[in-house]
mmCIF file of the N, C-alpha and C atoms, coordinates in Angstrom:
data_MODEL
# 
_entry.id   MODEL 
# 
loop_
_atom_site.group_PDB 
_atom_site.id 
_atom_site.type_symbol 
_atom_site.label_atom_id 
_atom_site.label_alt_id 
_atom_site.label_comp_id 
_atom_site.label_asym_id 
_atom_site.label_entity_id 
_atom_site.label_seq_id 
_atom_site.pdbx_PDB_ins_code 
_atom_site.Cartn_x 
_atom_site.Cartn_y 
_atom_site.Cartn_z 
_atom_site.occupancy 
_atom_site.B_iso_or_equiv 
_atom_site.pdbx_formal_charge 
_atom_site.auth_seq_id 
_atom_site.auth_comp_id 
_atom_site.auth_asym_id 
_atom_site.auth_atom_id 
_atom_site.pdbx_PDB_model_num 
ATOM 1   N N  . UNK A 1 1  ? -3.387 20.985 96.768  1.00 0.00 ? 1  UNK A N  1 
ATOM 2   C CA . UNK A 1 1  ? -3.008 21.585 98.024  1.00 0.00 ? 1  UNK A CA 1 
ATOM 3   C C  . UNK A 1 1  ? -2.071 22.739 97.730  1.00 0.00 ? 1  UNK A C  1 
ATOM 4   N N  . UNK A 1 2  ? -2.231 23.747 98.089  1.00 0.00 ? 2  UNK A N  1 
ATOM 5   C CA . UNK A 1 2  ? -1.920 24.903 98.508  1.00 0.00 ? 2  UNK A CA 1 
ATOM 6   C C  . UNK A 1 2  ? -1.226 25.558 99.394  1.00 0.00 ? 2  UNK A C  1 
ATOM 7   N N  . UNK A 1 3  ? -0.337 26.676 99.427  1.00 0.00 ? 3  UNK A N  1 
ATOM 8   C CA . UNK A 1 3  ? -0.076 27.405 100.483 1.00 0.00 ? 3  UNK A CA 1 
ATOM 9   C C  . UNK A 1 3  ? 0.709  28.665 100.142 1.00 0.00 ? 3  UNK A C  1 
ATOM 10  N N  . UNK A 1 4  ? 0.214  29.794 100.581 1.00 0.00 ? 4  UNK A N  1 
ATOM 11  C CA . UNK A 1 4  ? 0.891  31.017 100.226 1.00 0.00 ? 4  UNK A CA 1 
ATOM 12  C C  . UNK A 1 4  ? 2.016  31.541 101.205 1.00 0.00 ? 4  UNK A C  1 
ATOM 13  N N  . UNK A 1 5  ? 2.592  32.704 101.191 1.00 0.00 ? 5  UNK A N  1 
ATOM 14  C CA . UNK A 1 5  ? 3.510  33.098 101.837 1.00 0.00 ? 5  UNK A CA 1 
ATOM 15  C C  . UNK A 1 5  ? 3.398  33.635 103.022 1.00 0.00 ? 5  UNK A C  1 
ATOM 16  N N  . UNK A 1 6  ? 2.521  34.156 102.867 1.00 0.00 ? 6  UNK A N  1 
ATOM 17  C CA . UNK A 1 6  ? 1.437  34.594 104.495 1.00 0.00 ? 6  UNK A CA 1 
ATOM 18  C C  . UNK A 1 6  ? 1.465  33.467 105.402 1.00 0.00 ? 6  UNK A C  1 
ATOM 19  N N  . UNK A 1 7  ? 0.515  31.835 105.201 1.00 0.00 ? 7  UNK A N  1 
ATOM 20  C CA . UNK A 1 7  ? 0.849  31.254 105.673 1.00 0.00 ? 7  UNK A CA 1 
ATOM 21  C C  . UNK A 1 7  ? 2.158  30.395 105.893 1.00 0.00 ? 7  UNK A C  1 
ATOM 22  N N  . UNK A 1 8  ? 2.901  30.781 105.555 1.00 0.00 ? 8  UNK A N  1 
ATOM 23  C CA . UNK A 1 8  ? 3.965  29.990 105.346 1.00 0.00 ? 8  UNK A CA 1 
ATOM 24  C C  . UNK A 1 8  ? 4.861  30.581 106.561 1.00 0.00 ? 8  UNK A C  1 
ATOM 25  N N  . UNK A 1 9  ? 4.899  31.866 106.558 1.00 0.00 ? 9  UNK A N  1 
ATOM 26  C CA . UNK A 1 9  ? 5.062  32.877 107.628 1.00 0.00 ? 9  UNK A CA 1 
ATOM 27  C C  . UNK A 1 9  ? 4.544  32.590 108.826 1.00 0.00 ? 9  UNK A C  1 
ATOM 28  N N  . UNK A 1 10 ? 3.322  32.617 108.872 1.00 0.00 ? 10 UNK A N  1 
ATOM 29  C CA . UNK A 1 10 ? 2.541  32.250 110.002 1.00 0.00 ? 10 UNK A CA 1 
ATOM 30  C C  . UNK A 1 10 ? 2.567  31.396 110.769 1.00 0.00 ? 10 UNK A C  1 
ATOM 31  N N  . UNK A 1 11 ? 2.998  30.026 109.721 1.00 0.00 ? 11 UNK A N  1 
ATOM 32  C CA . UNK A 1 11 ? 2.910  29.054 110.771 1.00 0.00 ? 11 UNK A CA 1 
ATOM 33  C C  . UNK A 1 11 ? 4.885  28.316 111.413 1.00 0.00 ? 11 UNK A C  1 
ATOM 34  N N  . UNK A 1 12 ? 5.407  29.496 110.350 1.00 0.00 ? 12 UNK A N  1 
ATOM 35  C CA . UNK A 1 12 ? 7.278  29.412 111.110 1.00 0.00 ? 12 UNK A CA 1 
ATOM 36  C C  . UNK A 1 12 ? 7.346  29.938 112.079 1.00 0.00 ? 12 UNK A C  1 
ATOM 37  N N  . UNK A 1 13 ? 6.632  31.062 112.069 1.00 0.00 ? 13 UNK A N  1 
ATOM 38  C CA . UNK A 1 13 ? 7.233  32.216 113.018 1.00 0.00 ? 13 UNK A CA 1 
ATOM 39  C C  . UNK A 1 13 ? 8.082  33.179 112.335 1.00 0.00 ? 13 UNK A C  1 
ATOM 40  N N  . UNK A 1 14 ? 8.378  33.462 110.730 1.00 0.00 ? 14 UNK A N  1 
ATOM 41  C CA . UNK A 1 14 ? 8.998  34.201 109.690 1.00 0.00 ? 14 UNK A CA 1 
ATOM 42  C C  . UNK A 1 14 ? 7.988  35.456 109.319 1.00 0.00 ? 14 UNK A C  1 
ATOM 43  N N  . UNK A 1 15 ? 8.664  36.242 109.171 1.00 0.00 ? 15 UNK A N  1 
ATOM 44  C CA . UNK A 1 15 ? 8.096  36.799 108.327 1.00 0.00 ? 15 UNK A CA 1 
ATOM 45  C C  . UNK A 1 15 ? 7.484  37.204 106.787 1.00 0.00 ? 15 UNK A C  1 
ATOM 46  N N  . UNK A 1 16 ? 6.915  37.234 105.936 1.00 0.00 ? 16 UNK A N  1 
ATOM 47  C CA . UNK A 1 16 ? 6.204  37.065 105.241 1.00 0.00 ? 16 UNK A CA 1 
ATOM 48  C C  . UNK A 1 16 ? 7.769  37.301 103.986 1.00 0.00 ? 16 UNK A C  1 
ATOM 49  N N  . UNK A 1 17 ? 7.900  39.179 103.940 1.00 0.00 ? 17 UNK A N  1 
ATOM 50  C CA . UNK A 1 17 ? 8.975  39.260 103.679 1.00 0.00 ? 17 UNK A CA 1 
ATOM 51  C C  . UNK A 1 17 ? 10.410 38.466 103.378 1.00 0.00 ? 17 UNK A C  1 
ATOM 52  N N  . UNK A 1 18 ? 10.484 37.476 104.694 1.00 0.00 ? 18 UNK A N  1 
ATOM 53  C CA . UNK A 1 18 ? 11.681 36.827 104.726 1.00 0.00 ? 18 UNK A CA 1 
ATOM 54  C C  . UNK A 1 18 ? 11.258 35.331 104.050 1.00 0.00 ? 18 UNK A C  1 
ATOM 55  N N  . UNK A 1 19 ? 10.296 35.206 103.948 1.00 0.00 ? 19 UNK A N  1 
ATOM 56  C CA . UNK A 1 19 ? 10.016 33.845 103.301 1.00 0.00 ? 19 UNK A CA 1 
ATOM 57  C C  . UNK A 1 19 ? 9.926  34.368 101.593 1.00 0.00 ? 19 UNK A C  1 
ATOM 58  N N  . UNK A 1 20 ? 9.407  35.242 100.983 1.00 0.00 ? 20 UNK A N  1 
ATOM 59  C CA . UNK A 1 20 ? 9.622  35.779 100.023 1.00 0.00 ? 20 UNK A CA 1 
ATOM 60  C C  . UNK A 1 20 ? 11.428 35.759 99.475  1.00 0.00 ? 20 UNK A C  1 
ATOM 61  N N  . UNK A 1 21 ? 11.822 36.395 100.262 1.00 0.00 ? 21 UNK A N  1 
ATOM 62  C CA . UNK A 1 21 ? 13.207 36.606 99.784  1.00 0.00 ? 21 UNK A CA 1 
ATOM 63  C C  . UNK A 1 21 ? 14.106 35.298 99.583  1.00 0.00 ? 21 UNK A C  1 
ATOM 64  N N  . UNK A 1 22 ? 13.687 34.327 100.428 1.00 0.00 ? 22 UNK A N  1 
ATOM 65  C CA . UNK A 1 22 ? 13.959 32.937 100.439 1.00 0.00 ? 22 UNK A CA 1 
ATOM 66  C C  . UNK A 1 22 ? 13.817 32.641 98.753  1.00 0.00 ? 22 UNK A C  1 
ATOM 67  N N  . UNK A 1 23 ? 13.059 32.714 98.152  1.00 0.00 ? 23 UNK A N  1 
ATOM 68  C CA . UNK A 1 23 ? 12.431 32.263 96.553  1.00 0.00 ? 23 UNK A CA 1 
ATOM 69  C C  . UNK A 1 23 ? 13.858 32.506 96.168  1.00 0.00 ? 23 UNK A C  1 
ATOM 70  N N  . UNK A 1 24 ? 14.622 33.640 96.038  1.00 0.00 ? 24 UNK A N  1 
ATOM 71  C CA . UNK A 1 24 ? 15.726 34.044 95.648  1.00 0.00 ? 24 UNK A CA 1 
ATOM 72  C C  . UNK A 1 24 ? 16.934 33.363 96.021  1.00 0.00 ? 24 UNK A C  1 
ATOM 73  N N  . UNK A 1 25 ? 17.029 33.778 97.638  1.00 0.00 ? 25 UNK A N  1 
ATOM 74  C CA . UNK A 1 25 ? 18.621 33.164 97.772  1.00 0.00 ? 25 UNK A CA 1 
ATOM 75  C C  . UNK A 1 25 ? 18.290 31.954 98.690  1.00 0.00 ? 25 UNK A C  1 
ATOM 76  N N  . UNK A 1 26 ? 17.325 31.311 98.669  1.00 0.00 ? 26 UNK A N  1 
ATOM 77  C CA . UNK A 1 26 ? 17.730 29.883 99.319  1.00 0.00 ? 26 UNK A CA 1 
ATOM 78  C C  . UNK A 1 26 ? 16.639 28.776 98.485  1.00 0.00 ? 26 UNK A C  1 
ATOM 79  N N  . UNK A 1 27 ? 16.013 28.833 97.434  1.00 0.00 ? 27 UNK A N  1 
ATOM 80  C CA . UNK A 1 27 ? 15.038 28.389 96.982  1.00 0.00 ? 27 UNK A CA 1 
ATOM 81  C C  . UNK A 1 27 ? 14.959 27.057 97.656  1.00 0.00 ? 27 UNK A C  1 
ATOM 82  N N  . UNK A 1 28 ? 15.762 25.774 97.710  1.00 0.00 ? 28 UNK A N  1 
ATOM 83  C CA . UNK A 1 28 ? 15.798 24.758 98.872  1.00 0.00 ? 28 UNK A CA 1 
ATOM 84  C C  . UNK A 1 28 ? 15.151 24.453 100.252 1.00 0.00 ? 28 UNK A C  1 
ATOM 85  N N  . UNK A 1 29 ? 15.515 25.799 100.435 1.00 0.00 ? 29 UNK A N  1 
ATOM 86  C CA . UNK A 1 29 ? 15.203 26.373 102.047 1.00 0.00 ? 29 UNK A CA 1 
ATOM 87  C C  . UNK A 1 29 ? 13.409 26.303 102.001 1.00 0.00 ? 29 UNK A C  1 
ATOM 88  N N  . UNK A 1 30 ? 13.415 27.184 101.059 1.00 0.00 ? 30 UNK A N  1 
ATOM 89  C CA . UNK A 1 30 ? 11.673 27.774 100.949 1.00 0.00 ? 30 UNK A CA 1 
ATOM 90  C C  . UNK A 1 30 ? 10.982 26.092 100.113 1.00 0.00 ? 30 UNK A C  1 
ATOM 91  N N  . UNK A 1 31 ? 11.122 25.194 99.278  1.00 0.00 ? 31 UNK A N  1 
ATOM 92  C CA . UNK A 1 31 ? 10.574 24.158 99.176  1.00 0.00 ? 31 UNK A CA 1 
ATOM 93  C C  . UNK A 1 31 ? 10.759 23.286 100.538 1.00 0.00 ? 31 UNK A C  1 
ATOM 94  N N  . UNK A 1 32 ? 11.616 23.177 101.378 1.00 0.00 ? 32 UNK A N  1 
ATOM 95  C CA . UNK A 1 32 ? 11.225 22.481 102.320 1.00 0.00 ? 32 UNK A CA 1 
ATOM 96  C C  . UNK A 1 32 ? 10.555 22.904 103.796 1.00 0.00 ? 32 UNK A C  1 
ATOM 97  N N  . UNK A 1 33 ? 10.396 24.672 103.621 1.00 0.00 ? 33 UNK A N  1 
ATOM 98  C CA . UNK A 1 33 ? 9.543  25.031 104.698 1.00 0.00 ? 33 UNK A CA 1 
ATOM 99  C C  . UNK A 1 33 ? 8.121  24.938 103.979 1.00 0.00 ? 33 UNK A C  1 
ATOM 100 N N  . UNK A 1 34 ? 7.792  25.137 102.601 1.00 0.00 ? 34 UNK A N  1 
ATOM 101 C CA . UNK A 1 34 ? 6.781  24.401 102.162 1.00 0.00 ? 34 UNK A CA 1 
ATOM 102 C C  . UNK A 1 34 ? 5.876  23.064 102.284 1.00 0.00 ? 34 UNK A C  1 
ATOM 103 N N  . UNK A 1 35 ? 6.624  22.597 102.104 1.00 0.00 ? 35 UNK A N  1 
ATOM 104 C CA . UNK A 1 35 ? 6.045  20.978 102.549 1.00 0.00 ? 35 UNK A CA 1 
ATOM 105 C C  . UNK A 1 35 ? 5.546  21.086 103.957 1.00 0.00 ? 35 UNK A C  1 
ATOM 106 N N  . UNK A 1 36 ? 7.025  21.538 105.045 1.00 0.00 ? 36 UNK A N  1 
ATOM 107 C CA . UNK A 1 36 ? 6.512  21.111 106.274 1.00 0.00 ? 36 UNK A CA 1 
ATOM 108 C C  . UNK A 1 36 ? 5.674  22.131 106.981 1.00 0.00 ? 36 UNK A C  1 
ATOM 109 N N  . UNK A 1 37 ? 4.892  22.868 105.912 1.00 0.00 ? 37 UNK A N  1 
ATOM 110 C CA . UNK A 1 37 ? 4.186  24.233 106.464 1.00 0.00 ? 37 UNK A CA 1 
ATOM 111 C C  . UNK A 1 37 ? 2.782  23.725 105.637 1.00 0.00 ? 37 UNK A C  1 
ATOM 112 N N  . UNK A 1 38 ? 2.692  22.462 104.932 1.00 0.00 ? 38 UNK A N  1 
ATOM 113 C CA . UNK A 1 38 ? 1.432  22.382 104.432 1.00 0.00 ? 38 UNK A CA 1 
ATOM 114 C C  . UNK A 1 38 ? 1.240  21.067 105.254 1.00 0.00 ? 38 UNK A C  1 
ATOM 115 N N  . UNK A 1 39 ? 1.871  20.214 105.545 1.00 0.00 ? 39 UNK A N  1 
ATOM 116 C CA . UNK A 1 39 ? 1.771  19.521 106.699 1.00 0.00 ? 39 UNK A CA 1 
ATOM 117 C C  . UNK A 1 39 ? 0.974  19.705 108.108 1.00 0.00 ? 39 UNK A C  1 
ATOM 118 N N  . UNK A 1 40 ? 1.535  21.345 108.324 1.00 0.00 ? 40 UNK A N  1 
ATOM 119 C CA . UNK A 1 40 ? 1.074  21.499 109.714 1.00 0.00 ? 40 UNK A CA 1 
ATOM 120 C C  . UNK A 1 40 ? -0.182 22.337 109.396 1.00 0.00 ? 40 UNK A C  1 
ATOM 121 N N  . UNK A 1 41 ? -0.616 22.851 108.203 1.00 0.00 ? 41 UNK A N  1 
ATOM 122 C CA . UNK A 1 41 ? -1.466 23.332 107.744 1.00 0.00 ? 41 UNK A CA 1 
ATOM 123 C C  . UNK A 1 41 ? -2.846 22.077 107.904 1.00 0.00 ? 41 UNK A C  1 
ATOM 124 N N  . UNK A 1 42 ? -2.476 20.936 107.000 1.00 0.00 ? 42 UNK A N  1 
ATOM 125 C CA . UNK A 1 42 ? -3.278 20.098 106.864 1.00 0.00 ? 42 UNK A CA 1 
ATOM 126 C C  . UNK A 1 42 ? -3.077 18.791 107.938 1.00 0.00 ? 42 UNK A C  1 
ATOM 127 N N  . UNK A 1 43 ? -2.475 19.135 109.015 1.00 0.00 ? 43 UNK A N  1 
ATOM 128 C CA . UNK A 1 43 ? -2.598 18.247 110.446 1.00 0.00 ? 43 UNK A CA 1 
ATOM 129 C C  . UNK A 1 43 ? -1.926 17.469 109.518 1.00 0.00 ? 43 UNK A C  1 
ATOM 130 N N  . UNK A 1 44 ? -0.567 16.738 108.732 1.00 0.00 ? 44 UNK A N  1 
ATOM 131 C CA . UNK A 1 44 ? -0.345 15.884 108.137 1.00 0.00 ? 44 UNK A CA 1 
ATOM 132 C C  . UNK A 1 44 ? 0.856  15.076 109.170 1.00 0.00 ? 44 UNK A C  1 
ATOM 133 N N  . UNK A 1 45 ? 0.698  14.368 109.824 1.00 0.00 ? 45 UNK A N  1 
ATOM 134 C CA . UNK A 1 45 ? 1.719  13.883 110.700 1.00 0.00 ? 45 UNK A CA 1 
ATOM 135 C C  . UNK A 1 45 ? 2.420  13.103 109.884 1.00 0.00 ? 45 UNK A C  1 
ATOM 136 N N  . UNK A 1 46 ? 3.707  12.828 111.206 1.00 0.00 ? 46 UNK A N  1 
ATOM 137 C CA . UNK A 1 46 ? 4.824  12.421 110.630 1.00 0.00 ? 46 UNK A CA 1 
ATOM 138 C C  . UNK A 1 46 ? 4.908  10.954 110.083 1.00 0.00 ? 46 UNK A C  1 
ATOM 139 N N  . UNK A 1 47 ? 4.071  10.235 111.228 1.00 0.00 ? 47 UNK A N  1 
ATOM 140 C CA . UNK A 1 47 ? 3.263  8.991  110.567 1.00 0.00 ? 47 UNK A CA 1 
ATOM 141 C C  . UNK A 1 47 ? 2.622  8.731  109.524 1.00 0.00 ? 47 UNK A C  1 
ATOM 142 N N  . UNK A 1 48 ? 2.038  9.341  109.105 1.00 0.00 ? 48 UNK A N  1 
ATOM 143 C CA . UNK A 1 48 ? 1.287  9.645  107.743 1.00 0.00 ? 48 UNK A CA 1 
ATOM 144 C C  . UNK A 1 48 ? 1.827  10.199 106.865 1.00 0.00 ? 48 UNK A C  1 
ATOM 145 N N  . UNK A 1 49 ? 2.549  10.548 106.597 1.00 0.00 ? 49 UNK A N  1 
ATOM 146 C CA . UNK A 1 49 ? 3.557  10.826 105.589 1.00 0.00 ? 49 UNK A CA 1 
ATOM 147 C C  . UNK A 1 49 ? 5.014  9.909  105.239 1.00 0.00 ? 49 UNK A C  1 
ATOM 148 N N  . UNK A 1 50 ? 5.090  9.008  106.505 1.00 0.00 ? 50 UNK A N  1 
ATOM 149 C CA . UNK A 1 50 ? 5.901  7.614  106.052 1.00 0.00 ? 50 UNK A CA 1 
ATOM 150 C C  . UNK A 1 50 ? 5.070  6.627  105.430 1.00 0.00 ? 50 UNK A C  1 
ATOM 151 N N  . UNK A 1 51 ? 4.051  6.815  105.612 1.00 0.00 ? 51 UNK A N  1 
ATOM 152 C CA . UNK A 1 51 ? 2.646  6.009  105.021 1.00 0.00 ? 51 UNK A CA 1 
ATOM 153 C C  . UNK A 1 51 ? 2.566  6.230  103.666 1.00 0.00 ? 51 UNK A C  1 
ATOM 154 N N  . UNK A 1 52 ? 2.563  6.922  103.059 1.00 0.00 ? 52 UNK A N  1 
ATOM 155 C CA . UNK A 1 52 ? 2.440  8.166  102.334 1.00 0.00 ? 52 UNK A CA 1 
ATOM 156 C C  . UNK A 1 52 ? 3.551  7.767  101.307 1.00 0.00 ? 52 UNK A C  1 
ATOM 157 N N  . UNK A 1 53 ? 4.845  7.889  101.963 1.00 0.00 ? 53 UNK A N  1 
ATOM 158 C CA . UNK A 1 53 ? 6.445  7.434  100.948 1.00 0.00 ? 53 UNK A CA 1 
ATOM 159 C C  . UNK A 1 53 ? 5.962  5.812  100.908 1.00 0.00 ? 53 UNK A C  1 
ATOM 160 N N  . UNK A 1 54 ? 6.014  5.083  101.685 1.00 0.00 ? 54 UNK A N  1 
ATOM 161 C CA . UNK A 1 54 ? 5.440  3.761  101.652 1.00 0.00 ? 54 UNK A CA 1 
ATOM 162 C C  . UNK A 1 54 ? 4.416  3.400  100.612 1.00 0.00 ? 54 UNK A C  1 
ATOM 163 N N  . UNK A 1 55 ? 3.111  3.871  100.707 1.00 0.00 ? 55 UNK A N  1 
ATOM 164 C CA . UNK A 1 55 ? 2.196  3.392  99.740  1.00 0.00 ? 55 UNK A CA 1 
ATOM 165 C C  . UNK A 1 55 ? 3.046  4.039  98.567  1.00 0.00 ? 55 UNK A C  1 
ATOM 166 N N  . UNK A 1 56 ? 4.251  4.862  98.094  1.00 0.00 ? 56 UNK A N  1 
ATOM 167 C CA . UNK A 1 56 ? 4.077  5.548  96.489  1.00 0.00 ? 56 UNK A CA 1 
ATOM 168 C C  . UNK A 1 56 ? 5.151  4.543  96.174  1.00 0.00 ? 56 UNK A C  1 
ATOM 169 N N  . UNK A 1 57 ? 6.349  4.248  96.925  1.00 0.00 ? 57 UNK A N  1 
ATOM 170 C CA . UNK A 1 57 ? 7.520  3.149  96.580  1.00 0.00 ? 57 UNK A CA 1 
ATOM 171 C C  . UNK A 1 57 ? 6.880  1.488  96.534  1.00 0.00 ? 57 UNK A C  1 
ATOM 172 N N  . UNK A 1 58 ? 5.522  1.137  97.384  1.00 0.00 ? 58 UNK A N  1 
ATOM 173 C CA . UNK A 1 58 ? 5.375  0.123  96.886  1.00 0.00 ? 58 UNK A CA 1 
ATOM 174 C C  . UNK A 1 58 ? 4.506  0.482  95.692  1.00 0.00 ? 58 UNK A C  1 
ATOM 175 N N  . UNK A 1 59 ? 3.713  1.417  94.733  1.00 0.00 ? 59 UNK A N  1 
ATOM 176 C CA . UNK A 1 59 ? 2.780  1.654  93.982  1.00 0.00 ? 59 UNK A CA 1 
ATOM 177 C C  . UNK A 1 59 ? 4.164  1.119  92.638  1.00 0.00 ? 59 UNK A C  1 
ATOM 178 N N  . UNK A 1 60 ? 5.547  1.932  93.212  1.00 0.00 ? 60 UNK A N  1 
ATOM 179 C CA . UNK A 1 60 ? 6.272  1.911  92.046  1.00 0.00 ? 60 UNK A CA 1 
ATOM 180 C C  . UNK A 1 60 ? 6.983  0.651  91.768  1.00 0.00 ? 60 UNK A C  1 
ATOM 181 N N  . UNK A 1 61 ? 6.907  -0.067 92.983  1.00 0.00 ? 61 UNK A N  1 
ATOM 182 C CA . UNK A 1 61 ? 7.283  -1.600 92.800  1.00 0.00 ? 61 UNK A CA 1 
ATOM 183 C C  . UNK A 1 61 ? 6.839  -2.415 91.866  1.00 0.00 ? 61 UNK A C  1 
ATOM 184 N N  . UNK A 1 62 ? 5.313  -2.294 91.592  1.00 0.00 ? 62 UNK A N  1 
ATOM 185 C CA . UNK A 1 62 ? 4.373  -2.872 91.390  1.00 0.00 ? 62 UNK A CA 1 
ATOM 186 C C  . UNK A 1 62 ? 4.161  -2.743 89.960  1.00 0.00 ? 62 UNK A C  1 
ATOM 187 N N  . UNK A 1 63 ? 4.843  -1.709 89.783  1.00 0.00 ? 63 UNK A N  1 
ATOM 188 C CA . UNK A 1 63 ? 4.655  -1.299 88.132  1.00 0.00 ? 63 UNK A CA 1 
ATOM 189 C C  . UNK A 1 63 ? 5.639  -1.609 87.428  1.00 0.00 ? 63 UNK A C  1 
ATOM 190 N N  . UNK A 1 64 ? 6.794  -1.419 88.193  1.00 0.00 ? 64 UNK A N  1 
ATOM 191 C CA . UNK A 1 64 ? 8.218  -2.113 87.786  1.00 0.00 ? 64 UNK A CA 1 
ATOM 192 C C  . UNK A 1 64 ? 7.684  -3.410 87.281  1.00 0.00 ? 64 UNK A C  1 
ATOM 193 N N  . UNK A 1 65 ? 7.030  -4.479 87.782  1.00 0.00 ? 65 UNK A N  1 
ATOM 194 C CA . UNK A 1 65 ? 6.794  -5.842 87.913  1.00 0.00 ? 65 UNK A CA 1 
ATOM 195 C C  . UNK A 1 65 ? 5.770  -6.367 86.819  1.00 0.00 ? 65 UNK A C  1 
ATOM 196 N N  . UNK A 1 66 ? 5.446  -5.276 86.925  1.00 0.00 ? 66 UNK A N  1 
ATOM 197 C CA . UNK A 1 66 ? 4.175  -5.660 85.788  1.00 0.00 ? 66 UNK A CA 1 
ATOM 198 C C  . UNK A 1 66 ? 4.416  -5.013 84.080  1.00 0.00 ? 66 UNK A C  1 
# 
């Protein structure tokens, strides 16, 4: 999964520019408008993505155990 700066822009309401410049002085900023810009990219609801932390913490339970 994917997402460029164009969309990343597109779907904030930012400009392309200002999400660029982000890489620089907020890099934080720009990984978490990432995520929640490939989310809304890929219809990923909020439900499904507690699903999501859920199935990987019990995957890591499981390995712990074994």
């Amino acid at each position: 999964m994917k997402i460029i700066y164009k969309e990343i822009a597109e779907l904030t309401g930012k400009t392309e520019a200002g999400i660029k410049s982000m890489k620089k002085n907020n890099p934080e900023q720009l990984e978490l408008l990432k995520m929640g810009a490939l989310c809304k990219k890929y219809n990923i609801t909020t439900k499904e993505l507690e699903n999501i932390v859920n199935l990987r913490t019990t995957q890591e339970n499981l390995n712990e155990t074994l």
